[in-house]
C-alpha positions in Angstrom: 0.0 0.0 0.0 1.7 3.4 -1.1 1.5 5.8 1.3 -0.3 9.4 0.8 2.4 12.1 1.2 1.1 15.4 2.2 2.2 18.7 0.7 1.4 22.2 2.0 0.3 24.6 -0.2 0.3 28.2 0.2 -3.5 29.6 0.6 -4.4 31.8 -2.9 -3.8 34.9 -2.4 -6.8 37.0 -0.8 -8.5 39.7 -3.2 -7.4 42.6 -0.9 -3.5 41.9 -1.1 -4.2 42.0 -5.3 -5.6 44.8 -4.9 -2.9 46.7 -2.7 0.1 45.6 -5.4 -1.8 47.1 -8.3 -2.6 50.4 -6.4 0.8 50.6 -5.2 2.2 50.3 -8.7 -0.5 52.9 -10.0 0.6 55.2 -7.1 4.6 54.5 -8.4 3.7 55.3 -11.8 2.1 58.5 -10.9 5.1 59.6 -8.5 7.4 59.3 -11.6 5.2 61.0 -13.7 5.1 64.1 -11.6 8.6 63.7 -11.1 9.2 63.9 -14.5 7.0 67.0 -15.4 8.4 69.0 -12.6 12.2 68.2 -13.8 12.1 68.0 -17.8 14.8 66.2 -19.2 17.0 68.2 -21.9 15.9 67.6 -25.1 18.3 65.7 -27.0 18.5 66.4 -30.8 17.0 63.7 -33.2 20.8 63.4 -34.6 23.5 64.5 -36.8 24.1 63.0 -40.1 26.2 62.9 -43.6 23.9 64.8 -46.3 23.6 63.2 -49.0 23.6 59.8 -46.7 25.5 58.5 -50.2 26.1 59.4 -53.3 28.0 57.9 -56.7 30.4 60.3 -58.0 33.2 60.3 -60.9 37.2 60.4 -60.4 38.7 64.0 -60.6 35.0 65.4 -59.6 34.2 67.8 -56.7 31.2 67.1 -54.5 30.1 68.2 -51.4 28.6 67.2 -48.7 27.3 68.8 -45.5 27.1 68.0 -41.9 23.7 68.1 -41.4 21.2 68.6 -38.0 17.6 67.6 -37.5 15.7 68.8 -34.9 18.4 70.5 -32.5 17.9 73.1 -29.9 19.6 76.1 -28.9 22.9 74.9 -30.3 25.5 77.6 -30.1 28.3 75.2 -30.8 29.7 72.1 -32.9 32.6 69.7 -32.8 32.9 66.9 -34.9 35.6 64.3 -36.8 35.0 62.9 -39.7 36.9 60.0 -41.4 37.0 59.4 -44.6 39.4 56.9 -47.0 42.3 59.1 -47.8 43.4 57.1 -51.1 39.8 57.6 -52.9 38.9 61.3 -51.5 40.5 64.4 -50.8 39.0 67.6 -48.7 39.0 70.5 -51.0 37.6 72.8 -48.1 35.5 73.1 -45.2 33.0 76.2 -44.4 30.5 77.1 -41.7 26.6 75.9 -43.1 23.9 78.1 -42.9 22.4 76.2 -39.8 24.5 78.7 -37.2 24.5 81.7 -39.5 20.6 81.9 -39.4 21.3 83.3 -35.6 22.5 86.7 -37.3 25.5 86.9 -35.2 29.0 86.1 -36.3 30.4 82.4 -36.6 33.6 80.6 -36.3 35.4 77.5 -37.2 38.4 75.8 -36.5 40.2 73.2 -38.1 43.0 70.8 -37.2 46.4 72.4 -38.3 47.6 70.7 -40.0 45.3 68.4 -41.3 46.2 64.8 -41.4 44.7 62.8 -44.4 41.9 60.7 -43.8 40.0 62.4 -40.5 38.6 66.0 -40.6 38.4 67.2 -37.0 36.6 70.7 -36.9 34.5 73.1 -34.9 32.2 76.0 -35.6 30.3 78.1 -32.9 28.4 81.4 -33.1 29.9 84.6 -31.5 28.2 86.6 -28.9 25.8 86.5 -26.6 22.2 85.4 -26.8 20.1 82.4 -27.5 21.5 79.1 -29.8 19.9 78.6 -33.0 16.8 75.7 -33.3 15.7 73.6 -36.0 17.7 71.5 -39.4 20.1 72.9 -41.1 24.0 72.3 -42.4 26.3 73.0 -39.7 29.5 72.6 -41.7 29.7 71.8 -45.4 33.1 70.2 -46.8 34.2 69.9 -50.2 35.9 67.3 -51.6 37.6 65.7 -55.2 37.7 61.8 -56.1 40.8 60.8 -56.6 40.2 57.6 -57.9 37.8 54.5 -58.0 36.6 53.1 -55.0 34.1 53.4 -51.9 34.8 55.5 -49.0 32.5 55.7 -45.7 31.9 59.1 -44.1 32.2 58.3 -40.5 31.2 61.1 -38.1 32.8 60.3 -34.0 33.3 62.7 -31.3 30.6 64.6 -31.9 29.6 67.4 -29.2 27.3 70.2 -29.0 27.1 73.3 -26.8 24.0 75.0 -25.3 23.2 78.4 -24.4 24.5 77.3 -20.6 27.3 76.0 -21.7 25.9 72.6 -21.4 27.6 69.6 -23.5 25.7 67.5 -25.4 27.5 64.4 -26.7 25.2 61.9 -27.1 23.4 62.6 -29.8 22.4 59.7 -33.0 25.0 60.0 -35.7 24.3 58.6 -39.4 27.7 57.8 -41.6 27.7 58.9 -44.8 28.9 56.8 -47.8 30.4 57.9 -51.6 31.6 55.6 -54.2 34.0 56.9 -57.0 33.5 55.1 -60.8 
């Protein structure tokens, strides 16, 4: 004859301590709610990207493309490095965009001197006082001949931006860029 073996269960839970867990996970998610609207996180941009994202161009041609911003905020300030493959491209030149000239007020940008092949470090800022600039626009546009055939990836890194309080911004969505030389 097998024996019977007895096992304790726990009772079911009762209705009321159901009832306490989900109103004291209603009553969290209110608390960090409020928390949240009385301390607004900075916005962070939507990104910085290569415009065109890629393009097909021929050997000996000049081209440009622009470091482009989407949806940024009182930016007063830019740093970026761009890598590129030295063999199949070649920087013509590099000029402020339009983005922090809509402001009105003066600009700047500085460039690594001298430049070493392959990697484009720059920065470009608006002089003076007053608010940053909002919205899309070219930040920097760069100008560059194909030497010969080949692909080369436009690789933004080390990107930072500066806010009206001197607030840096460096983690912000970054899209490569990408030409190919027939």
């Amino acid at each position: 004859m097998a024996k019977e073996k007895l096992v304790k269960t726990s009772p079911a839970p009762k209705s009321g301590k159901s009832k306490n867990y989900v109103a004291g996970l209603i009553i969290i998610i209110i608390i960090i709610a409020i928390v949240i609207s009385l301390n607004p996180i900075t916005a962070i941009p939507d990104g910085i990207s290569v415009q065109p994202a890629s393009q097909t161009v021929k050997s000996g041609d000049s081209f440009t493309v622009n470091i482009y911003t989407q949806n940024l905020d009182d930016i007063r300030a830019f740093e970026f490095t761009l890598s590129y493959n030295k063999d199949i491209l070649e920087i013509s030149s590099v000029s402020d965009g339009e983005f922090l000239k809509s402001s009105g007020r003066e600009t700047y940008l500085f460039r690594r001197d001298p430049p070493i092949e392959g990697i484009e470090h720059a920065a470009t800022g608006v002089i003076g006082p007053g608010a940053g600039v909002n919205g899309d626009g070219a930040l920097v546009s760069i100008q560059f001949r194909a030497k010969g055939p080949g692909n080369s990836q436009l690789g933004l890194s080390d990107v930072k931006l500066v806010i009206s309080q001197s607030q840096l911004i460096n983690n912000v969505a970054l899209t490569n860029g990408g030409i190919r030389v027939v």
